[in-house]
N, C-alpha and C positions, 0 to 999 in steps of 0.2 A: 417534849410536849406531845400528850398524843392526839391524834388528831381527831375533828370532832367530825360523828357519823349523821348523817342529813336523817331526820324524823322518817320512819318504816311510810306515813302520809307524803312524804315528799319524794320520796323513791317510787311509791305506787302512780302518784301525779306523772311524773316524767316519766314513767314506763308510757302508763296510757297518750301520753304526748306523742311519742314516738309512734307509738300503734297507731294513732292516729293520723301525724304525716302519715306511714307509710299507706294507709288506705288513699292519704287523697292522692298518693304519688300516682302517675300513669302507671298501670300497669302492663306488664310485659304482652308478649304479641301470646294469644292462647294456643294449648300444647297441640292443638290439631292444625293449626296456622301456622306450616314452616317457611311462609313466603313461596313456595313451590308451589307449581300447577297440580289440584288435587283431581285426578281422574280416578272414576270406578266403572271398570271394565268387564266384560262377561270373560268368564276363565278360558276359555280356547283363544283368549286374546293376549296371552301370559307373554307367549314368547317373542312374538313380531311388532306389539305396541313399543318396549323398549328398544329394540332397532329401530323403530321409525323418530323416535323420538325420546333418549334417554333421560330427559331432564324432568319431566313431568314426576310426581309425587302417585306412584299406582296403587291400587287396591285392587285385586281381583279375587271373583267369586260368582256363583252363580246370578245369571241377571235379576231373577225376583228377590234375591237376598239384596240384593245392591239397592234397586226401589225399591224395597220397603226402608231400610237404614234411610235413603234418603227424603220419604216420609214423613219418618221422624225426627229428619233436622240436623244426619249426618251432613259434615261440612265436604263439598265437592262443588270441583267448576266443572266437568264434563261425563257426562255420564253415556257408557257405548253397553250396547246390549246386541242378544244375540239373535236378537228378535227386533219385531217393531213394536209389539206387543206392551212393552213394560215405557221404553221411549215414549210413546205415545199416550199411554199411560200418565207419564208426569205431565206431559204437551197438554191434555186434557185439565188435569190438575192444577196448572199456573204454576208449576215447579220448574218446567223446563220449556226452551224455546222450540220451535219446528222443528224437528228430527230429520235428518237427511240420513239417506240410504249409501254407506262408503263399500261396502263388500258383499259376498255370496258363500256358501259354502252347499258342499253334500254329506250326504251320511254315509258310513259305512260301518259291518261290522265286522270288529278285532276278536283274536282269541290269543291263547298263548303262544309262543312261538313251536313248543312242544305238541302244541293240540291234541291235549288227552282226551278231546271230546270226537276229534273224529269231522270237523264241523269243515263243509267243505261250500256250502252254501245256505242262504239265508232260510232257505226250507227246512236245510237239518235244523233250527232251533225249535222245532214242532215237535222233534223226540223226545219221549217221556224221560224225565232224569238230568237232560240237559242245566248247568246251572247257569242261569243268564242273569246279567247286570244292567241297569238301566235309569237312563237320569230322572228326578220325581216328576209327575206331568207338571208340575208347575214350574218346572225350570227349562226354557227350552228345548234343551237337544231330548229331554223325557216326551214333551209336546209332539217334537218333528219324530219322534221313534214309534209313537201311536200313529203316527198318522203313514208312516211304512207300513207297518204291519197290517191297517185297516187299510191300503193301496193294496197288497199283499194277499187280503182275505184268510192273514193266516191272528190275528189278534190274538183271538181266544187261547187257542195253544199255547203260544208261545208267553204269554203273562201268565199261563199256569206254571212255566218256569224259573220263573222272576224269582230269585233270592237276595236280592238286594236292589234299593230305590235310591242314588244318591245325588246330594245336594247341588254338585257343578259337572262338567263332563271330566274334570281330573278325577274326580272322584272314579267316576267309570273307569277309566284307564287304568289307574292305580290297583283297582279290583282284579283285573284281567292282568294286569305286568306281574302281579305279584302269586297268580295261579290260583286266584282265592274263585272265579267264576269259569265257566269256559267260554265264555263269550260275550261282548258287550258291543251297545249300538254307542258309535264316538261320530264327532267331525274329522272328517278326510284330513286338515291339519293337524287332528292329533295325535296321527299315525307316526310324523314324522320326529318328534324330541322321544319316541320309544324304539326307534326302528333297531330291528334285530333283536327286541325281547316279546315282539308279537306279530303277528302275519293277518294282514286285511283281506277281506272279502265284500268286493264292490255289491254293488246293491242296483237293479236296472233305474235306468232313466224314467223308465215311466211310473215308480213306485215312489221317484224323491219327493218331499215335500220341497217348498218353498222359502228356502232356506236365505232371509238376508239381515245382513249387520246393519243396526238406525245407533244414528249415535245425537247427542244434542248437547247445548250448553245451557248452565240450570241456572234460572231464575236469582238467586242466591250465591251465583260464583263469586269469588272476591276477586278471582284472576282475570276480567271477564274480555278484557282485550288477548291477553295470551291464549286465553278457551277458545276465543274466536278463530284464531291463525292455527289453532291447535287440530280444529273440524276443519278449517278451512286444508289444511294441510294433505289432512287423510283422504282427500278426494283430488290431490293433486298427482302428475307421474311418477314422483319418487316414492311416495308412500304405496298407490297404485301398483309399482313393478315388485315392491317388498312384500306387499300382501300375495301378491301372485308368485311370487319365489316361496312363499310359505305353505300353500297350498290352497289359497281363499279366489273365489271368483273375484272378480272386476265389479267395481262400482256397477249394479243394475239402472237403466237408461230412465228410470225413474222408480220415486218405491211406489209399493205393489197398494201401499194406502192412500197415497197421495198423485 
């Protein structure tokens, strides 16, 4: 006998049945939600954020690229920049909570280890020809490098030799490891994940800007107890001693905004 086939009307029914359980069924947790702490961090924070605390779920990238995605509603519990600037920023905005000041840093600048440019101090970058790299002003370490130079008296010149503007301070780095510039202005920590493929040239004391780490937790964290212990963390001794084995100053005794 063979067997009788349910009306093409009766197969379309139960298909849409199905389709429609599965809509009312809960749906799974969404693809940006690994249940992990989601931090986005400014890119010189690459290497010593996962030593302090491997668990957390990282993003790293230039600090104005990070607030703006979180602007627009990227999902993030903690948000660390390299500045106060863009922290302060969401603080202002209702995005993120009071920013605390966990680090310091300085500038310096790198060339290749070979230095086919001859660069022996931050004055040779005023030589005609010289190719220099430098982060965009709207990304920190671009910001704190104008403001050497105009400490410096030397701006003008040396933005005549600017061939490259990039997005986070790796990018800078990457320019200069790879002999593509002869010199670029970096953070003093991010001398040290290249050492031996480029040679630093300190920068005097009275030329640096004011260089300090605001980190905060965002308005919108899903994690928002683990966010908390997470900042709370980073201004404790053992996060403290890592940052300072990295290269970064000491928590500043208050920040410079607040």
């Amino acid at each position: 006998m063979r067997p009788i086939r349910p009306p093409d009307s009766v197969t379309a029914l139960a298909a849409a049945c199905l389709v429609a359980l599965g809509l009312a069924a809960p749906s799974p947790a969404r693809r940006d939600d690994s249940g992990r702490l989601a931090v986005f961090a400014a890119a010189s924070l690459s290497e010593v954020f996962p030593e302090i605390n491997g668990r957390p779920r990282y993003s790293f990238a230039g600090s104005d690229q990070l607030a703006a995605q979180i602007q627009l509603g990227a999902q993030a519990d903690v948000f660390a920049g390299a500045s106060p600037k863009y922290p302060e920023l969401l603080y202002r905005k209702g995005l993120g909570e009071k920013p605390i000041a966990f680090a310091t840093n300085t500038l310096v600048v790198i060339v290749p280890k070979s230095n086919p440019a001859g660069i022996h101090s931050v004055l040779d970058l005023t030589r005609p020809g010289v190719k220099i790299v430098v982060g965009d002003p709207a990304v920190p370490v671009g910001a704190y490098t104008l403001t050497v130079l105009e400490n410096l008296g030397i701006a003008d010149q040396v933005l005549k030799n600017v061939v490259s503007r990039e997005s986070d301070v790796k990018g800078v780095v990457g320019k200069v490891t790879l002999g593509e510039a002869d010199a670029g202005f970096v953070y003093v920590t991010d001398v040290r994940p290249v050492r031996g493929k480029v040679l630093a040239i300190a920068i005097r004391e009275s030329a640096q800007p004011h260089v300090v780490y605001e980190v905060c937790v965002l308005k919108a964290a899903r994690h928002p107890a683990a966010a908390h212990r997470f900042v709370t963390a980073l201004i404790g001794p053992r996060a403290q001693r890592l940052l300072v084995a990295h290269g970064f100053g000491r928590r500043p005794p208050r920040s410079p905004t607040g």
